[in-house]
C-alpha positions as CSV (number, residue, x, y, z in Angstrom):
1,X,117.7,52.1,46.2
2,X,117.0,53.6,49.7
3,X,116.8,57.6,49.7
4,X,120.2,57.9,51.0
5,X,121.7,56.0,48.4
6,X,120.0,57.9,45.8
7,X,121.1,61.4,47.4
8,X,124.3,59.9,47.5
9,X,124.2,58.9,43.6
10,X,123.0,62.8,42.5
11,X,126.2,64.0,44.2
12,X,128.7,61.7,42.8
13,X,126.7,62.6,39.0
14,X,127.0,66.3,40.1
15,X,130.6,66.3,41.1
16,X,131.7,64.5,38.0
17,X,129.4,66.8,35.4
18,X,131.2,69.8,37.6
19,X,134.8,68.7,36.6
20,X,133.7,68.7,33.2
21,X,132.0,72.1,32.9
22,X,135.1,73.5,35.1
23,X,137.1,72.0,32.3
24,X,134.5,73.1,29.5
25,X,135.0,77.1,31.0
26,X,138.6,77.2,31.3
27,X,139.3,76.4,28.5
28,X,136.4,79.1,26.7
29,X,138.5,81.9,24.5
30,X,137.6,85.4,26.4
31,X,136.4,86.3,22.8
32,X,134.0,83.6,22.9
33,X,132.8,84.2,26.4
34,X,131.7,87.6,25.4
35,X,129.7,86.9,22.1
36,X,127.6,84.4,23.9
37,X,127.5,86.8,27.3
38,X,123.0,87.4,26.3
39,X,122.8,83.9,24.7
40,X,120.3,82.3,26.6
41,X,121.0,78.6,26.4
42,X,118.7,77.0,28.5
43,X,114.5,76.8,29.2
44,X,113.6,79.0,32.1
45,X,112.3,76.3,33.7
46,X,115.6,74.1,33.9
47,X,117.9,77.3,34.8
48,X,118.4,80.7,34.7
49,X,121.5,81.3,33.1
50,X,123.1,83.0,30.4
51,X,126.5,83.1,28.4
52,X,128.7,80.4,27.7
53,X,130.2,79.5,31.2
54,X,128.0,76.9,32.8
55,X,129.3,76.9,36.4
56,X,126.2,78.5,37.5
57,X,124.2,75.8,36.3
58,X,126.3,73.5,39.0
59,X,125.8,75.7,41.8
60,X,121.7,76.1,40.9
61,X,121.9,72.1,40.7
62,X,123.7,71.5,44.2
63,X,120.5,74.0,45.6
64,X,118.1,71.0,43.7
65,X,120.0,68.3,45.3
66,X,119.5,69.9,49.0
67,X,116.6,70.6,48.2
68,X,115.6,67.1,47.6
69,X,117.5,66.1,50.8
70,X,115.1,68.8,52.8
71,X,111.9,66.7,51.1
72,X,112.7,63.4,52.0
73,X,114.2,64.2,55.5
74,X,110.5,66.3,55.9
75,X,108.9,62.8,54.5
76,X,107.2,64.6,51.2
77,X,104.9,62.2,49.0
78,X,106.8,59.9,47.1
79,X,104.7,61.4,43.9
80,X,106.6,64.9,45.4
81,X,110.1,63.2,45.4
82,X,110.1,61.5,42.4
83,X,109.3,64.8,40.4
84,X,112.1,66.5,41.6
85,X,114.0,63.7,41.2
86,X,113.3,63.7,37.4
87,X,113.6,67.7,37.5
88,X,117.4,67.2,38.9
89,X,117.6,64.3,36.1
90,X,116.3,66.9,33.1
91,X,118.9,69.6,34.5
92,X,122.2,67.4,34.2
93,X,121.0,66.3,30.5
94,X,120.7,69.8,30.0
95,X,123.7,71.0,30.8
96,X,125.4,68.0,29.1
97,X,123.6,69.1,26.5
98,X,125.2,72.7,26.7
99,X,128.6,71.3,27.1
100,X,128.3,69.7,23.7
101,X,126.6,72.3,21.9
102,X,129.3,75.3,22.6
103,X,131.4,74.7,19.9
104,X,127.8,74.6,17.9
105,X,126.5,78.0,19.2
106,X,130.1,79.9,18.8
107,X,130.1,78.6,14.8
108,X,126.4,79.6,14.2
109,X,127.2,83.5,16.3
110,X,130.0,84.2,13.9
111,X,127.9,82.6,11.1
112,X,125.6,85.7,11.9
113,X,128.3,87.8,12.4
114,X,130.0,87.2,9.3
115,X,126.4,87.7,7.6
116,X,125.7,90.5,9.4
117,X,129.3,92.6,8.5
118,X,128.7,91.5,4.5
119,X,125.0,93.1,4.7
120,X,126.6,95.8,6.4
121,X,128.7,96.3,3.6
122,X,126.9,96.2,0.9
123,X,124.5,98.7,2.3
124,X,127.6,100.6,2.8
125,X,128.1,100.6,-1.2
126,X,125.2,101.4,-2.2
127,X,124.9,104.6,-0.4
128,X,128.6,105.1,-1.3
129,X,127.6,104.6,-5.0
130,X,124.1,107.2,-4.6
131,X,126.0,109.4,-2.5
132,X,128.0,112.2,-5.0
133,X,131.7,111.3,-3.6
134,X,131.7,108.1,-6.2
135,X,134.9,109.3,-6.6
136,X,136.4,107.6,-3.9
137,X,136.6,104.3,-4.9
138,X,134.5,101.8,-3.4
139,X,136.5,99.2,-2.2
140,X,138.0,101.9,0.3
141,X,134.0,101.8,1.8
142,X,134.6,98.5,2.8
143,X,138.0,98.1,4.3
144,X,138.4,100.5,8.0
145,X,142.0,100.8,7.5
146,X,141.4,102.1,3.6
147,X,139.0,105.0,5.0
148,X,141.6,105.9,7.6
149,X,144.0,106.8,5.2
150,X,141.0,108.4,2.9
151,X,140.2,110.8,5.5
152,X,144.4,111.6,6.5
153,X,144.7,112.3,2.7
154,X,141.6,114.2,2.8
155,X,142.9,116.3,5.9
156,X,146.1,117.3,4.6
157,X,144.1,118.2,0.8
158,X,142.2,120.6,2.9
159,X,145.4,121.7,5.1
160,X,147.5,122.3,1.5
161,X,144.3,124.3,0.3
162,X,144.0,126.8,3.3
163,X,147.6,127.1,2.9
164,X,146.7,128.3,-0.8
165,X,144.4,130.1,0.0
166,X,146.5,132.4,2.8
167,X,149.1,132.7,-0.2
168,X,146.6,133.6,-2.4
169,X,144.8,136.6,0.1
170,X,148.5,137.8,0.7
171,X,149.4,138.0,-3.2
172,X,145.8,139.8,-3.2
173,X,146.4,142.7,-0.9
174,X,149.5,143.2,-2.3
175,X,149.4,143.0,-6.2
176,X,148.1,145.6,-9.2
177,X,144.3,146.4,-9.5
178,X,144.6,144.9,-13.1
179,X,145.2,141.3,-11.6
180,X,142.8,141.6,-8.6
181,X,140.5,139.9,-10.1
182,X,142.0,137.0,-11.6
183,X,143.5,136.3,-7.9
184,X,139.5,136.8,-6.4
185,X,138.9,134.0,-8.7
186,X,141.6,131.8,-8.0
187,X,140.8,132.4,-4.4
188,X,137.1,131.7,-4.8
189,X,137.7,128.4,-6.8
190,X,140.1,127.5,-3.9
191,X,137.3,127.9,-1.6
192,X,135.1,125.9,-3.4
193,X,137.4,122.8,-3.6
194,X,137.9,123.3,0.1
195,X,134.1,122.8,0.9
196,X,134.1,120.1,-1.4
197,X,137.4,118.7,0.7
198,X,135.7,119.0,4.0
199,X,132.8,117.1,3.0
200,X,134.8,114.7,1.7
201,X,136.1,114.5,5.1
202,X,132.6,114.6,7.0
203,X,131.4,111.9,4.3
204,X,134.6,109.5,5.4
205,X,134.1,110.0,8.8
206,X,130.7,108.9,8.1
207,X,131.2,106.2,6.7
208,X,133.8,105.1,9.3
209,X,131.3,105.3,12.4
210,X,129.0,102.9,10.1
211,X,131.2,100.7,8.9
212,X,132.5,100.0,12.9
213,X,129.4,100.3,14.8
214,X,127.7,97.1,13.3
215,X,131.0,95.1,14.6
216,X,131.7,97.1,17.7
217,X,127.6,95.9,18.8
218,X,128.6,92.5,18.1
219,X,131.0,92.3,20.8
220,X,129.6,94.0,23.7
């Protein structure tokens, strides 16, 4: 095979492996592209590229293939030719590599992900359970859209309480010495279940920010 022949063979190869991998990234869910965005995939030494799409490594192997040209038009050593002939050989089994190991790499990232969100919430539980608010009940730890509506039910406790409360100081400055203080309690105990509301409510809130941040760093 004369040198032309052969740069001529490395470019058919490349255009055919570049239909492929434009094929390969269209057709890559957005969600996918972005949980494999830091995913190295490949040795340094083959490319530098990161993520799912693989066009780059099509554009770093059309440098490799000029490259090549440059050495035999500059009459390298064949010893110099033939290794970057191999290197340009190692790249495209790489990258057909990649293009069959996707759908492998997306099932083993949610794998992780999936183990990740169940650690998550069990440590979740078992502050919930060492906590004090054991009252709320546990399974509303672990569902987002349960501690949503804990912390709405929470807010209007805590609004129906201050409203006590203001009824309760206005029956105060108007009623008989001899029931003063039975109202002073009442008021007091009302105060006391609307600290307990509001860290209810600080607790929820809590445990909402920890029960999304694990998730929300998955996906940047």
């Amino acid at each position: 095979m004369t040198t032309s022949e052969l740069i001529n063979r490395l470019k058919y190869q490349l255009k055919q492996l570049e239909q492929e991998v434009l094929q390969h990234d269209a057709h890559l869910p957005a969600g996918q592209r972005k949980m494999m965005q830091d995913v190295e995939r490949f040795n340094n030494e083959l490319f530098v590229q990161e993520g799912a799409q693989l066009k780059p490594c099509i554009d770093q192997l059309s440098k490799n293939i000029a490259q090549l040209q440059q050495l035999i038009n500059a009459k390298r050593s064949p010893y110099t030719i033939i290794s970057s002939c191999e290197k340009i050989q190692d790249r495209f089994s790489a990258v057909r590599r990649a293009l069959a190991t996707t759908g492998i790499n997306i099932k083993s990232l949610e794998q992780q992900k999936r183990t990740r969100r169940a650690h998550a919430i069990k440590r979740g539980v078992r502050a919930h359970q060492q906590s004090g608010f054991s009252w709320i009940a546990s399974n509303v730890m672990q569902n987002s859209h349960q501690l949503y509506e804990e912390l709405n039910k929470h807010l209007n406790w805590a609004k129906i309480i201050e409203q006590k409360i203001e009824n309760l100081q206005s029956s105060l400055d108007n009623c008989h010495s001899a029931d003063k203080i039975k109202l002073q309690n009442e008021i007091l105990a009302q105060h006391s279940r609307l600290g307990k509301c509001r860290q209810a409510t600080s607790y929820i809130e809590d445990r909402i920010q920890l029960f999304e941040r694990p998730f929300k760093g998955q996906n940047r």
